[in-house]
C-alpha positions as CSV (number, residue, x, y, z in Angstrom):
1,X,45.8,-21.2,-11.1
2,X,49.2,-22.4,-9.8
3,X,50.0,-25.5,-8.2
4,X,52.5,-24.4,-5.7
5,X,51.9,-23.2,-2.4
6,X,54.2,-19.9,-1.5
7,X,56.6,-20.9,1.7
8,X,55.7,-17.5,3.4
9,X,51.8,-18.8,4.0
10,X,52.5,-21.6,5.9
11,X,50.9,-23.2,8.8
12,X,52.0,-22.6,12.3
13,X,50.7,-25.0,15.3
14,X,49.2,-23.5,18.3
15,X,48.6,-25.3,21.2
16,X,45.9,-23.0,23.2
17,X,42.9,-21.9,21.7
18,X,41.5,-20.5,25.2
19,X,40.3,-17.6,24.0
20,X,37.9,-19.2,21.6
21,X,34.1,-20.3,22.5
22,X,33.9,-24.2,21.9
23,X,30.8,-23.8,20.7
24,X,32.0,-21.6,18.0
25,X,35.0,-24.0,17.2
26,X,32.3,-26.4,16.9
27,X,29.8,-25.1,14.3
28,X,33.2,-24.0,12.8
29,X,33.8,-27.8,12.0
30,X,30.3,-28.3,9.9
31,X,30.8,-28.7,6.1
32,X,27.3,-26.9,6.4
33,X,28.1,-24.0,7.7
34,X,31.6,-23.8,5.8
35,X,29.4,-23.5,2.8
36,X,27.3,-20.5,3.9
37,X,30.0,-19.0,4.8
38,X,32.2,-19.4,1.7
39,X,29.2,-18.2,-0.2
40,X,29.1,-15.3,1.7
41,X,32.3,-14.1,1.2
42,X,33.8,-15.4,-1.8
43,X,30.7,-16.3,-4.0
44,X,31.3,-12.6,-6.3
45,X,34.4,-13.9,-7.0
46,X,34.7,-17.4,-8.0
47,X,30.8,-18.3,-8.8
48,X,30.3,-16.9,-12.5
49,X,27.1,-15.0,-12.9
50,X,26.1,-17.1,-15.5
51,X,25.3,-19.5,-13.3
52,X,23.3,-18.2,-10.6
53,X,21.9,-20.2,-8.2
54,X,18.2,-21.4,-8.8
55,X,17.0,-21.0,-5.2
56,X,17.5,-17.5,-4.7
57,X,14.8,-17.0,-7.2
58,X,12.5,-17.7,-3.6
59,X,14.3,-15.5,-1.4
60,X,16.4,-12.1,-1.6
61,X,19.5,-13.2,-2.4
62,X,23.0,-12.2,0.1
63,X,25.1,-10.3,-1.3
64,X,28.4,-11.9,-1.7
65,X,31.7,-10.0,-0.5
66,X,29.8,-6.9,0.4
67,X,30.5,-7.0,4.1
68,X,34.7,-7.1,3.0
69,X,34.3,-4.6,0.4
70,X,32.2,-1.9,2.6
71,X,34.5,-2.8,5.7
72,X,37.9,-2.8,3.8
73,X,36.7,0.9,2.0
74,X,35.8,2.7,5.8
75,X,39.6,1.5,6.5
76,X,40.4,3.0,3.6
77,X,38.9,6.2,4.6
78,X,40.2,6.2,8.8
79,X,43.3,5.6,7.9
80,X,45.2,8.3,9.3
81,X,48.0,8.6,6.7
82,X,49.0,8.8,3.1
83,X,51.1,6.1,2.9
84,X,49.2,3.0,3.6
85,X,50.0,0.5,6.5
86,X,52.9,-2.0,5.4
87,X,52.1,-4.6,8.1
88,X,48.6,-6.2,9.1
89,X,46.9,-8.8,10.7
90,X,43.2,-9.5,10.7
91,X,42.4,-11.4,13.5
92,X,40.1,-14.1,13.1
93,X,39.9,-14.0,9.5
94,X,38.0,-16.8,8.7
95,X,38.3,-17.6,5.3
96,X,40.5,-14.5,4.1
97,X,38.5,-12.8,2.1
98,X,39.1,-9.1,4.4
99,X,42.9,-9.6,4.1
100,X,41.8,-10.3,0.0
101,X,40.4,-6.6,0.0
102,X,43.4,-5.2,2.1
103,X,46.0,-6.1,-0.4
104,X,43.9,-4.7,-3.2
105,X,44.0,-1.6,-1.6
106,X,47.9,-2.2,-1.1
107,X,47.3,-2.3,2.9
108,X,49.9,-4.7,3.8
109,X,52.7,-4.7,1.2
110,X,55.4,-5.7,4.1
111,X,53.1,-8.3,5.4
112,X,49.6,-9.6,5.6
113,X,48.6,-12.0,8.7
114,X,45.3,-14.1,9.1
115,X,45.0,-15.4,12.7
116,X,42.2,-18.3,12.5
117,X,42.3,-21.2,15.2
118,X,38.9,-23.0,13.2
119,X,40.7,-25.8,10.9
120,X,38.8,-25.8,7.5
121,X,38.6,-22.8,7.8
122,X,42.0,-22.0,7.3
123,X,42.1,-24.6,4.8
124,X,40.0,-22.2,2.3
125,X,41.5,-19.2,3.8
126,X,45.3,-20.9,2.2
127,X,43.2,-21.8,-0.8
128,X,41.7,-18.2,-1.1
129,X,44.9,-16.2,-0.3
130,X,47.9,-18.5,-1.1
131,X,47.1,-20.3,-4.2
132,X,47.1,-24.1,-2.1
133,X,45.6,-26.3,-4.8
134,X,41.9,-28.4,-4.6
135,X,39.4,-29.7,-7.0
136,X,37.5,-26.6,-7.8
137,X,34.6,-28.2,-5.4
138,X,33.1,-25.4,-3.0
139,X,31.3,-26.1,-0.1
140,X,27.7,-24.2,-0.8
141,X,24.6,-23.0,1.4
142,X,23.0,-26.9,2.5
143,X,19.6,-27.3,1.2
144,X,18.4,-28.1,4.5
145,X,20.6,-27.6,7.9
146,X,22.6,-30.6,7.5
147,X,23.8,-31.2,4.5
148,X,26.4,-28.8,2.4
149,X,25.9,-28.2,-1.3
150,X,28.8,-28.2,-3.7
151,X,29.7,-26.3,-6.5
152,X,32.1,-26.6,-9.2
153,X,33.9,-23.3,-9.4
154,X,36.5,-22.3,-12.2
155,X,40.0,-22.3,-10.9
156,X,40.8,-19.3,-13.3
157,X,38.5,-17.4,-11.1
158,X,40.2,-18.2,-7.8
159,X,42.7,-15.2,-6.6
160,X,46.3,-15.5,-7.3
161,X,48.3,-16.4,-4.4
162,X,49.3,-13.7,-2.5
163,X,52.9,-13.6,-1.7
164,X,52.4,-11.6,1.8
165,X,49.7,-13.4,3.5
166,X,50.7,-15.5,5.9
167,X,48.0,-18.1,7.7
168,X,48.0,-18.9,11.2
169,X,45.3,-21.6,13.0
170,X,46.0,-19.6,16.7
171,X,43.9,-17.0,18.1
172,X,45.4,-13.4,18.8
173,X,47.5,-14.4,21.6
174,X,49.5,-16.9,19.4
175,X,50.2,-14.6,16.6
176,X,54.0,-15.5,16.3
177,X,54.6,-11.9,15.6
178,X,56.3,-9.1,18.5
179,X,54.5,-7.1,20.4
180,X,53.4,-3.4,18.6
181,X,54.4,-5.0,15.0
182,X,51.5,-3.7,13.3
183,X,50.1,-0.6,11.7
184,X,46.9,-2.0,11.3
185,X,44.7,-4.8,13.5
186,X,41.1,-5.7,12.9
187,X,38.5,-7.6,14.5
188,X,35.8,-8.2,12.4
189,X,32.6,-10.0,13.5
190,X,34.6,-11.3,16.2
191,X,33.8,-9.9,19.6
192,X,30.6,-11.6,20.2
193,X,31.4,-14.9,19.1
194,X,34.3,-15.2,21.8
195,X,34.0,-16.2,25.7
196,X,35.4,-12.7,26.7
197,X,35.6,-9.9,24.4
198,X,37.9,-7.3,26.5
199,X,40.5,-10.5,26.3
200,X,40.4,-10.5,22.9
201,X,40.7,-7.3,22.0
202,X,43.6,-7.0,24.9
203,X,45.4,-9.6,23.0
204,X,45.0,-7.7,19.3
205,X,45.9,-4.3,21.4
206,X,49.7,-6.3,21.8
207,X,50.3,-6.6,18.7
208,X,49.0,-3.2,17.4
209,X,52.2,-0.5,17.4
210,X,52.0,2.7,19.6
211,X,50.1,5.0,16.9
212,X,48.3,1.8,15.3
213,X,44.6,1.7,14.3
214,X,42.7,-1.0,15.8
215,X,39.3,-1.8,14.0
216,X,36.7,-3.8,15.4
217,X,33.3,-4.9,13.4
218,X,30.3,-6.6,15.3
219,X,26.6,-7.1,15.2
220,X,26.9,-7.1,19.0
221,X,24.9,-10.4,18.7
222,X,25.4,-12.6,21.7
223,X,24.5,-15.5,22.8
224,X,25.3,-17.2,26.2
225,X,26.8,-20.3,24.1
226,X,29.9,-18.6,23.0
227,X,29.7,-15.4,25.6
228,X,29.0,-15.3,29.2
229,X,26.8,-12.7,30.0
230,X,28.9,-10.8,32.0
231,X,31.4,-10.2,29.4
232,X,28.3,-8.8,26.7
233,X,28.7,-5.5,25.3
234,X,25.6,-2.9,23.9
235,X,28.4,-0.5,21.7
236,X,32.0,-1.4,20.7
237,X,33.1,1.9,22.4
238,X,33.3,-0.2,25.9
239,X,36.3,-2.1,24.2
240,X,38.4,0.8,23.6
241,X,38.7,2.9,26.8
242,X,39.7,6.8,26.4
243,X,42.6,6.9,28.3
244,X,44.1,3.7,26.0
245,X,42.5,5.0,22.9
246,X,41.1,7.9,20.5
247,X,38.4,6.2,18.5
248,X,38.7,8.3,15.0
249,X,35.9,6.7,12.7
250,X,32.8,5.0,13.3
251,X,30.0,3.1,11.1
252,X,26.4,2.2,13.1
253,X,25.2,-0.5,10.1
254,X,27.3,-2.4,8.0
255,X,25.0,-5.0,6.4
256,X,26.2,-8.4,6.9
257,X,24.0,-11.5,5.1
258,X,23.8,-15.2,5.5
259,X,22.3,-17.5,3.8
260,X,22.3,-20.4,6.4
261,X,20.4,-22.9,4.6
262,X,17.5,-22.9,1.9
263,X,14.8,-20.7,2.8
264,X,17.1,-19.2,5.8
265,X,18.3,-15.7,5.3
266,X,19.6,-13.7,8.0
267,X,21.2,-10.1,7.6
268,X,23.2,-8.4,10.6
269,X,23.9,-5.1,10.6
270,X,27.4,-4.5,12.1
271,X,28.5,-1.7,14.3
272,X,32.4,-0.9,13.1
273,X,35.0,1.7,14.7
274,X,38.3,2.6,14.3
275,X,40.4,3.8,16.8
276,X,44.1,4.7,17.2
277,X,46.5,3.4,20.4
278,X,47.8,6.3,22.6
């Protein structure tokens, strides 16, 4: 595992993170919930199965990276052309691990952009994608709902830096990129975890070329903490109106799970479409 971190994924300031819930920012802070999420997405990679973790034995166990790896193949297959999309952004990216799959599929090759206003989790998301050196510590599901667990992960097993990504900690409106840049925009898990969803996706829509696909993911889960209740949504399809949009693929149940803390197990089922600006 290199040492060096590649100039192209540097970190950007933003100054306005308007368009993201505080409350979400918040739990976005806790060591706790950085380790449930890291295990969610990045556990098939960089935890060895010969080490499994003893508490699953009590409860079904997530399944690490399968939320990217289903999401990232329906792009696959809605894409509407042969050659694949040279430039990307996935906005709130979390820890990378989508943009991970794109450039496997060699989505991307021009450039690869993770927007992701939540500090550590950009820290991880440069560790994942640009090869940013720590310890080989990872944050793991707590044991109880304070408290994180750590693992010591092999540093052999951590992906090679990625000389296209480029990290940002802004939301979509800060993405230091012009206006229809982009083959290729996604939205995963986003929508309801953001005080107005039609803003959000308004803000990806810039960036998104004429001819673009735009791909939104969400379990449609909302709260009133991060989403006022006028702004919820029941299906995706009220984000993407028909006379600014053709909507070309759609998915009613991506499994999403999350191992919150011992004994906690949750599993959303996300709601995906794909749809192409007019």
């Amino acid at each position: 595992m290199g040492q060096h971190w590649p100039d192209n994924c540097r970190v950007e300031q933003g100054s306005d993170v308007s368009s993201v819930s505080p409350k979400v920012m918040e739990n976005y802070a806790s060591q706790a919930f950085l380790g449930s999420y890291l295990y969610t997405d990045w556990g098939d990679v960089v935890l060895p199965e010969a080490e499994p973790d003893p508490r699953l034995a009590r409860a079904e166990p997530p399944i690490a990276g399968r939320f990217a790896r289903a999401t990232a193949d329906l792009v696959t297959q809605w894409w509407p052309s042969a050659e694949p999309p040279a430039r990307v952004c996935d906005v709130g990216g979390g820890t990378g691990r989508f943009l991970y799959e794109m450039a496997r599929r060699g989505f991307g090759d021009e450039d690869r952009v993770l927007s992701e206003p939540a500090d550590l989790f950009n820290v991880w998301a440069r560790r994942m994608l640009c090869g940013e050196a720590f310890d080989g510590w990872l944050p793991t599901p707590p044991r109880d709902s304070e408290r994180p667990d750590f693992r010591r992960v092999n540093l052999a097993d951590v992906p090679k830096p990625d000389s296209k990504a480029t990290v940002y900690p802004v939301p979509a409106e800060q993405v230091p990129r012009p206006a229809g840049y982009f083959d290729l925009v996604t939205l995963l898990n986003v929508v309801d975890r953001v005080p107005d969803p039609r803003q959000v996706v308004s803000a990806a829509a810039r960036l998104l070329r004429q001819g673009g696909l735009l791909v939104i993911a969400s379990p449609l889960a909302y709260e009133s903490k991060y989403t006022d209740e006028a702004n919820w949504i029941s299906d995706l399809h009220e984000l993407v109106p028909t006379d600014e949009w053709s909507v070309i693929g759609e998915h009613e149940g991506v499994p999403y799970e999350f191992l919150y803390y011992d004994r906690h197990l949750t599993r959303y089922y996300s709601q995906v479409i794909a749809a192409t600006k007019r």
